[in-house]
C-alpha positions in Angstrom: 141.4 26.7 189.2 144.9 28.1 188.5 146.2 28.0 184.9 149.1 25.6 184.1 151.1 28.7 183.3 150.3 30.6 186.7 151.6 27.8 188.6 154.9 28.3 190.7 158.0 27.0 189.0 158.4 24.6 192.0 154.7 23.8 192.1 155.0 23.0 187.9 158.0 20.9 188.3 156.4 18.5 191.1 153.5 18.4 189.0 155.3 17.0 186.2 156.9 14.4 187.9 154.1 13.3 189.9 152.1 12.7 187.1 149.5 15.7 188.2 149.8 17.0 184.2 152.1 16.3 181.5 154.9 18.2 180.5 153.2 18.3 177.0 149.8 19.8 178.8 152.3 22.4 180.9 154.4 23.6 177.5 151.0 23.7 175.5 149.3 26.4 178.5 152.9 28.5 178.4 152.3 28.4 174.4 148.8 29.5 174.9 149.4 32.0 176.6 152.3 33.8 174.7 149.8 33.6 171.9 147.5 35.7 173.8 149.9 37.9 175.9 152.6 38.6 173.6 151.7 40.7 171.3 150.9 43.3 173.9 153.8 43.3 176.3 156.3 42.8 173.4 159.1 40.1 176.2 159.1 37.5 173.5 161.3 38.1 170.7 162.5 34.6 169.2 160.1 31.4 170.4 161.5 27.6 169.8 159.7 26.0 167.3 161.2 22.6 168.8 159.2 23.4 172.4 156.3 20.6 171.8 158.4 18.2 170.8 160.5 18.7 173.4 157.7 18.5 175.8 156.5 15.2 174.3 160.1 13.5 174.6 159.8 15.1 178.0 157.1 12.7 178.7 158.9 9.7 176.9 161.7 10.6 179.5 159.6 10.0 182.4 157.0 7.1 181.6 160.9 5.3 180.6 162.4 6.2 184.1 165.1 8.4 182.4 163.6 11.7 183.9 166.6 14.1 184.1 166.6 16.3 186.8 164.2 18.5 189.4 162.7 20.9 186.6 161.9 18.5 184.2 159.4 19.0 181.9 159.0 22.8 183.3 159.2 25.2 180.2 161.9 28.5 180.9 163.0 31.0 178.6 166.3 33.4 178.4 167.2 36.7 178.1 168.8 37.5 174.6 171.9 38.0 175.6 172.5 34.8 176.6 173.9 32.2 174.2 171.3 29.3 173.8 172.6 26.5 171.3 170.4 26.2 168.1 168.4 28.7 168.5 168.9 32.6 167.6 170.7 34.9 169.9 170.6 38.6 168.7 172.2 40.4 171.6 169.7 43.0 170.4 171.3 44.0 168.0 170.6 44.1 163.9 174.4 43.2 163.9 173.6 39.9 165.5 170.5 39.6 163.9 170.8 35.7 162.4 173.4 34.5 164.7 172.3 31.2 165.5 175.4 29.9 168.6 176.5 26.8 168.5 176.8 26.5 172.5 174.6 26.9 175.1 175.8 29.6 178.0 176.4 27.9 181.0 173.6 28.6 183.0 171.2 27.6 180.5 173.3 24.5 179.9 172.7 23.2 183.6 168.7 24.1 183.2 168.6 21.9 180.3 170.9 19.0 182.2 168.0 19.7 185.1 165.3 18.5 182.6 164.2 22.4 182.0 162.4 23.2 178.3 163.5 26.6 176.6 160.7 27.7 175.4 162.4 31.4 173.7 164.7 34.0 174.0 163.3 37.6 175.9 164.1 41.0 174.5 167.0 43.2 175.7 168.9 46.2 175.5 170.9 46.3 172.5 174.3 44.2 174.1 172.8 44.9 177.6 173.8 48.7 177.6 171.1 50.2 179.1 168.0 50.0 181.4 165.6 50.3 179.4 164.4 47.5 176.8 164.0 48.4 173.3 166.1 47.9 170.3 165.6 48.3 166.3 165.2 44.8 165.6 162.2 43.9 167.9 161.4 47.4 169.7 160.2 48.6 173.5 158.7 45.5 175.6 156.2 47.3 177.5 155.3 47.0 181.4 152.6 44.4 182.3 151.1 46.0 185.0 151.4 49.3 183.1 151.2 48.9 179.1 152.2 52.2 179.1 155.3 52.5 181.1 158.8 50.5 180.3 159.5 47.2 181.8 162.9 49.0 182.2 166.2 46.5 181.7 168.2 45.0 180.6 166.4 41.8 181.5 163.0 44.0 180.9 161.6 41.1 178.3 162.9 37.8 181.1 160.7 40.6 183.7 157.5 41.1 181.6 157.3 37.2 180.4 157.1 36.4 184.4 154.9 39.3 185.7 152.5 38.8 182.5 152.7 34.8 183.4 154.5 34.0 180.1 156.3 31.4 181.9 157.1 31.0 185.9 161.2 31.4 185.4 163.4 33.3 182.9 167.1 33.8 183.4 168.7 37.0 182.7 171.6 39.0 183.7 172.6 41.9 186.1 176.1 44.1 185.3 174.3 47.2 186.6 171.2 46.2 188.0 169.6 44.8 184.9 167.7 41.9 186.5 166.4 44.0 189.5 165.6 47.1 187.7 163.0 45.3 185.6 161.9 42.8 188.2 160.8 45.9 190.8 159.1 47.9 187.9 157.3 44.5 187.1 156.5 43.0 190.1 158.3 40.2 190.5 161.3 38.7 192.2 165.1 38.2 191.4 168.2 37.6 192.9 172.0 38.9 191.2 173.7 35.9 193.0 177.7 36.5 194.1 179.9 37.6 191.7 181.4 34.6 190.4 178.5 32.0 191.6 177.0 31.2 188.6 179.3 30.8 185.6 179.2 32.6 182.5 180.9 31.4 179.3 180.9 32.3 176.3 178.8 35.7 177.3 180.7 37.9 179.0 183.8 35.6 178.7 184.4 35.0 175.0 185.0 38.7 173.1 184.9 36.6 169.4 182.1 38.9 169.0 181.7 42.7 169.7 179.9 43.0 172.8 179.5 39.6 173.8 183.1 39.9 175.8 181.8 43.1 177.5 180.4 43.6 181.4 183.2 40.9 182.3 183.8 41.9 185.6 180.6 43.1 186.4 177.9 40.5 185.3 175.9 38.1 187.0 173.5 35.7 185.6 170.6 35.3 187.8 166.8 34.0 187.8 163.5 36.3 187.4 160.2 34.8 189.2 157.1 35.1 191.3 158.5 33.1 194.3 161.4 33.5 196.6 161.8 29.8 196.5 161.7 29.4 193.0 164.4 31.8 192.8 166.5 29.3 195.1 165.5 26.1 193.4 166.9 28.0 189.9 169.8 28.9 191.7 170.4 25.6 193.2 170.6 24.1 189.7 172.7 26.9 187.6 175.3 28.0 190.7 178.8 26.1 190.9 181.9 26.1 189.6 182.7 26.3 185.9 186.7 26.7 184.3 185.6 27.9 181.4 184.7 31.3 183.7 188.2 32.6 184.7 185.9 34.1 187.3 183.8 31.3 188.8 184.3 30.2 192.4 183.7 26.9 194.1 180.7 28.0 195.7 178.1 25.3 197.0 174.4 26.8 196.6 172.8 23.4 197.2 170.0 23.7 200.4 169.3 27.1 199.8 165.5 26.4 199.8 166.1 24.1 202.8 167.0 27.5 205.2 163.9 29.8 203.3 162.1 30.2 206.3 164.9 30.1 208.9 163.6 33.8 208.8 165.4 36.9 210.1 165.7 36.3 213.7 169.0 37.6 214.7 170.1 39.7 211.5 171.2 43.2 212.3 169.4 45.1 208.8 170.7 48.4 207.6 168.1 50.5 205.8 169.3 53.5 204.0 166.2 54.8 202.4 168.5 57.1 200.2 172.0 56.6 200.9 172.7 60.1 202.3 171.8 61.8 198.8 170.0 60.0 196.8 166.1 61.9 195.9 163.4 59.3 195.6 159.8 59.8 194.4 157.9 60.4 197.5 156.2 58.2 197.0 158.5 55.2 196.5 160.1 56.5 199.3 156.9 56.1 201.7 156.0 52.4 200.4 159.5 51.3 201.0 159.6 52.9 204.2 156.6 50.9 205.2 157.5 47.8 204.2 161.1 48.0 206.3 158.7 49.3 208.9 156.0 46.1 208.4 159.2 44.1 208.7 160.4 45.5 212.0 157.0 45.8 213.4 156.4 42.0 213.2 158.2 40.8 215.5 160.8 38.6 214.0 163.6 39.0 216.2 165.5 41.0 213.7 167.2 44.3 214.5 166.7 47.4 212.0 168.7 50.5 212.0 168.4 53.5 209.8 171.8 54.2 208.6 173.8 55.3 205.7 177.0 53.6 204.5 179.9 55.9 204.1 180.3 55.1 200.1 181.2 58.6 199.5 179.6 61.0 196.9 176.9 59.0 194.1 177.9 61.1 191.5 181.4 60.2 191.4 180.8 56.9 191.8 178.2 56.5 188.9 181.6 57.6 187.0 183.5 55.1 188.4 180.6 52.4 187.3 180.4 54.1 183.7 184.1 53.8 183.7 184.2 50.3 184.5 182.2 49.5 181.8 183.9 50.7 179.1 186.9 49.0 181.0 185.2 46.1 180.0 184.5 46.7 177.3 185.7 46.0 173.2 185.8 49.9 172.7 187.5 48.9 169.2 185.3 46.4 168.3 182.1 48.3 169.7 183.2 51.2 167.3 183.5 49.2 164.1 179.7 47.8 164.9 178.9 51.4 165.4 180.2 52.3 161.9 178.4 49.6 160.2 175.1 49.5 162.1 172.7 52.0 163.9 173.5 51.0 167.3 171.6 52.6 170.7 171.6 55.8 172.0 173.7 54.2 174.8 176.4 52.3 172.7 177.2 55.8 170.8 177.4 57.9 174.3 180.2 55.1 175.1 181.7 54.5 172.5 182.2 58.5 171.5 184.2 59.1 174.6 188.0 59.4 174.7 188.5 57.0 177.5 192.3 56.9 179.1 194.4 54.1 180.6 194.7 56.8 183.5 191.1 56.9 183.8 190.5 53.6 183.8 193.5 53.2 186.5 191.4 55.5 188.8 188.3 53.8 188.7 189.8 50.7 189.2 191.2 52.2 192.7 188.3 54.0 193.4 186.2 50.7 192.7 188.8 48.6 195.2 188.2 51.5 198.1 184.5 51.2 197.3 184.3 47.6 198.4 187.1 48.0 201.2 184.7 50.9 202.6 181.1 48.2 202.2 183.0 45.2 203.5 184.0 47.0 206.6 180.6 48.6 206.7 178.8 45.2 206.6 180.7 43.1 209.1 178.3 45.1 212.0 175.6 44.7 209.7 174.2 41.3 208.2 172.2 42.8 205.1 171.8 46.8 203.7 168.0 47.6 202.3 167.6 50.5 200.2 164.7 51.1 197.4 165.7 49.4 194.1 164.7 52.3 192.0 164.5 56.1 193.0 161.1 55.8 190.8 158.5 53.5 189.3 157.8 52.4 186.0 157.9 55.9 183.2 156.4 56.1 179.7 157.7 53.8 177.2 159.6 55.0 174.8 161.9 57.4 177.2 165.4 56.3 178.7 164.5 57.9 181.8 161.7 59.9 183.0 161.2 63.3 181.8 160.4 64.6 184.4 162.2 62.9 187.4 163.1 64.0 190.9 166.5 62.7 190.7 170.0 63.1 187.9 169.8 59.3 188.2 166.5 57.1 188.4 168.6 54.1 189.6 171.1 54.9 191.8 170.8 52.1 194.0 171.6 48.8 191.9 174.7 49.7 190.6 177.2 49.9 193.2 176.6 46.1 194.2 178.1 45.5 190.7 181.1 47.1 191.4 181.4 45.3 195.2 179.8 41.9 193.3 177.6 41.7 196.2 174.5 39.4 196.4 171.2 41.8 196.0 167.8 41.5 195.6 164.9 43.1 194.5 161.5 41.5 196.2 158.0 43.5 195.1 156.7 45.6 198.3 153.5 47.0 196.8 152.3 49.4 193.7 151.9 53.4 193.5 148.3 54.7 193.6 148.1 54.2 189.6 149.2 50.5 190.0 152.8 50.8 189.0 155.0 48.2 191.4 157.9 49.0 193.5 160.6 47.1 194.8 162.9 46.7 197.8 166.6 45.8 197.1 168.2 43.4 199.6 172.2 43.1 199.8 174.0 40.9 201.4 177.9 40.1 202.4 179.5 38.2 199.9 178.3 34.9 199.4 175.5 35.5 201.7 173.2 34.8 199.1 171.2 32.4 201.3 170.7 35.4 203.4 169.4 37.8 201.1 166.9 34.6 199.9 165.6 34.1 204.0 165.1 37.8 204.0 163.4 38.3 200.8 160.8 35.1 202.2 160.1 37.0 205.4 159.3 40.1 203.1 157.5 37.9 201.0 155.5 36.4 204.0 154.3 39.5 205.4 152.1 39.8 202.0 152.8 43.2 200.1 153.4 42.3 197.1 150.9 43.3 195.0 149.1 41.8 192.3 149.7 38.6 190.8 148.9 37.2 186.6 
């Protein structure tokens, strides 16, 4: 019999409100196994003390008829970055190290209203700079399938909790591929929704605090889990229109689980195994390649292509992201925190650069020709697949692998940042020594329900490796 804790989100919700198990029984197996998983993986860094209790009124809620919502009583934690209201948010940083907010971020706001539990806060990169996790108040969360090896990041503690069963759903966020790095060197699914779909305020949107303005035009808040349609169901509750986000659109994600297995039939897919330039580990390359292949070969009624887009050269355009972010970010502010703190590896390469208002003008038009060049690209095509990493999981410890076979490890995830595309990473399969790989999935604009029906029929054909 399966673990309350190993359950599907979706499966753990229903079973809450159908009396199945209590929410009090669900939060005490999540708890449990924290206690025992924890202190190896290292994805936990602040746990609410209040979670019982909150289970128990959970309960109360229901047996009263005063339930609130589909995920009630389902325990979820949050990626430290992330603003959750009475309960500490470090940014993972020493300099934040007792900030306790006063306001939920929006996204967790709407899981709560949905009858979710927090049960913690998941490490991070040091104000999200960087994909790697590890910081100097809590330290490297390690891989779950490989203790070894990184979970990689931003979101590498939301990634680890959910591969290592620590939970079935953790939010985190994406302003360079920082929810699908992690998830594809864990194993497990995730989704960067739309630019603009799911609100953010005050992260990302409220620079009282050095670094929590940063990533503004870049960042999406997104779920990590085991299930495609878990994935929807979170994104059916956080998605929507906020004013508080200067950023947020109207958009309507309700019914994305309803069209999961529409499948592909259809969809005209674009695989670029390397994006013209690109080196990938051999490796990688061959597991992705077969699971495009699986996908074509199963007759689906989809159409698949091998083709590159015409983004231009990668190199320049990792400038243009690198550019961006610094754009976005409180360069003054971020230098003061540098002066007062030891602050990442990362936050000192950006912050000891002479960045120009002329530089930033020309990644700013280079950034504009990026998306005209993808959006033209993309109306003959319904979704682009590449590899969401040019490698597995590396030692821990390392911000990239020592030795690797490309100037840039991820070359893949960033670019959808700039264009604020939807994109996915769903788990294809491991290496020979067990570390996982994953498949990134893009979509147009708002096509996020597309991405999700692809990510199923991926999901469907079985190749994703081992479960908790």
């Amino acid at each position: 019999m399966t673990e309350l804790w190993g359950l599907t989100l979706s499966t753990q919700a229903r079973g809450v409100r159908e009396g199945a198990f209590s929410a009090e029984e669900l939060m005490r197996s999540v708890l449990d196994r924290i206690a025992q998983t924890n202190s190896q993986v290292n994805a936990f860094c602040t746990l609410n003390e209040h979670a019982l209790a909150e289970a128990r009124a959970a309960d109360k809620a229901l047996a009263e008829g005063t339930a609130t919502g589909l995920l009630h009583g389902v325990p979820f934690s949050v990626k430290d970055l992330l603003p959750t209201a009475g309960l500490r948010t470090t940014l993972g940083s020493t300099a934040y190290a007792n900030w306790i907010p006063d306001h939920d971020d929006v996204s967790v706001e709407r899981m709560r209203t949905a009858g979710a539990l927090l049960v913690g806060k998941t490490n991070t990169r040091e104000l999200g700079y960087g994909i790697v996790t590890d910081n100097e108040l809590f330290g490297p969360t390690r891989n779950p399938r490989k203790l070894g090896c990184t979970a990689g990041g931003s979101s590498g503690g939301s990634a680890a909790a959910v591969a290592s069963g620590m939970g079935s759903i953790s939010l985190g966020s994406d302003g360079g591929g920082s929810l699908r790095v992690p998830a594809a060197l864990c194993g497990v699914f995730t989704l960067k929704p739309t630019f603009g779909a799911v609100p953010l305020y005050p992260s990302c949107r409220l620079p009282t605090k050095a670094g929590l303005g940063s990533w503004e035009t870049l960042e999406s808040v997104g779920p990590i889990t085991r299930t495609v349609e878990d994935a929807a169901l979170v994104l059916e509750t956080i998605a929507g229109f906020d004013q508080r986000d200067r950023h947020s659109m109207p958009t309507d994600l309700r019914g994305l689980r309803a069209g999961l297995d529409d499948g592909v039939s259809g969809l005209r897919i674009a695989w670029s195994p390397r994006l013209g330039q690109a080196d990938v580990d051999p490796e990688l390359l061959e597991l992705t390649t077969r699971a495009v292949n699986a996908l074509d070969q199963a007759g689906l009624g989809c159409e698949i292509a091998t083709v590159d887009p015409p983004i231009g050269d990668l190199h320049e355009l990792r400038k243009v992201f690198a550019t961006t972010v610094a754009r976005d970010s409180d360069l003054a502010g971020l230098r003061e925190l540098a002066g007062r703190y030891k602050v990442s590896e990362d936050i000192q390469d950006l912050v000891g650069r002479d960045w120009t208002a002329e530089a930033f003008a020309w990644a700013a038009m280079r950034r504009q020709l990026l998306y005209d060049v993808i959006r033209s690209f993309m109306t003959d095509w319904d979704l682009l697949i590449t590899p969401t990493t040019a490698t597995a999981a590396f030692p821990i410890g390392l911000r990239e692998p020592e030795q690797t076979v490309a100037h840039d490890w991820s070359p893949f995830a960033f670019l959808f940042n700039l264009t604020g595309q939807p994109a996915a990473s769903v788990p294809i399969g491991t290496t020979t020594d067990g570390r996982p790989v994953g498949l990134q999935i893009v979509g147009r604009r708002l096509a996020d329900a597309t991405v999700l029906r692809a990510a199923r029929a991926f999901e469907l054909l079985g190749m994703n490796g081992p479960n908790v």
